[in-house]
N, C-alpha and C positions, 0 to 999 in steps of 0.2 A: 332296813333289813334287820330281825331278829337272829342274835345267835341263843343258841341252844346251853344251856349247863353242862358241863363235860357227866359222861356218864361214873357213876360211884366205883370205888374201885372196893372189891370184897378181899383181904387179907388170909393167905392161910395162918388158921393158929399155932403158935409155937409149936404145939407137941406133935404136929402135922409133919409127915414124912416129907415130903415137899419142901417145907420150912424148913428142918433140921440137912436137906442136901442142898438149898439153896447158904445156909450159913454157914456150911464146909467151907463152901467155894467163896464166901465173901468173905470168911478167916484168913485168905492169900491175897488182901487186899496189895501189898507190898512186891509183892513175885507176882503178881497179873495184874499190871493197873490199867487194862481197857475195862468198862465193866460191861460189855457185849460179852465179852469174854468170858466172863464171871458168869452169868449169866446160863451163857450156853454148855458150859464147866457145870452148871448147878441142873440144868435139864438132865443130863447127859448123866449124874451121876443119880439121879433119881431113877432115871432109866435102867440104871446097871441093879438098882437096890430091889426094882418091880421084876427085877429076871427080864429082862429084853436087852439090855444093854451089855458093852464089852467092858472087863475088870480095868480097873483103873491105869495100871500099868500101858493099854492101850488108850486109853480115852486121852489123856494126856498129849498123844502124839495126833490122833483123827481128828484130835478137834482143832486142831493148829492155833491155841493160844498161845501169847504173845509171853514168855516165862522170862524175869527178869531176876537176875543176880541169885539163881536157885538152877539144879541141869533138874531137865525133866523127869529125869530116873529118883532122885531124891523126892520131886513133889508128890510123884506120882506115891512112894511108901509112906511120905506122911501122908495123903488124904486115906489111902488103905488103913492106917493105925486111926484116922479119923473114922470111918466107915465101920469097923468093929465096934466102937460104941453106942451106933444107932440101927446096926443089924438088930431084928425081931428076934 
C-alpha cells in the first residue's frame, strides 16, 4: 500500500490581515496556553476586523477560551489597543 505526500501548506504573508490577527492572539501565548484556543481567538478577531464579527470585549467571553492568570476584561482592552494598530 502506497501512502500519498501530505498536501503543501500555503502560508499567509506577514502583512496579510489574517497573519497580523492570527499573531495578536499567539502574542497571549502565556494567558491562553490551549492553542485551539489561540486559534479560534485569531479567526474570530479577523472576523471582527472584516465587519462580521463582535468587538473584542465580547469575543473574549463567546469564545470560552481558557484565560490564565489575566480576568477577561483586562485581555479583552489589551487585544483592542492591539487591534488599533492594524485597523486600515
Amino acid at each position: 500500500m502506497a501512502t500519498l505526500p501530505p498536501p503543501k501548506i500555503n502560508y499567509f504573508p506577514d502583512s496579510s490581515l489574517e497573519k497580523q490577527c492570527y499573531n495578536i492572539a499567539e502574542k497571549y501565548v502565556e494567558n491562553i496556553p490551549i492553542m485551539n484556543d489561540r486559534n479560534r481567538l485569531g479567526y474570530n478577531l479577523y472576523k471582527y476586523i472584516s465587519g462580521e464579527g463582535d468587538v473584542p470585549e465580547i469575543l473574549v467571553k463567546s469564545t470560552k477560551i481558557k484565560i490564565i492568570g489575566i480576568t477577561g476584561t483586562e485581555l479583552a482592552a489589551k487585544i483592542s489597543a492591539d487591534l488599533t494598530q492594524i485597523k486600515k
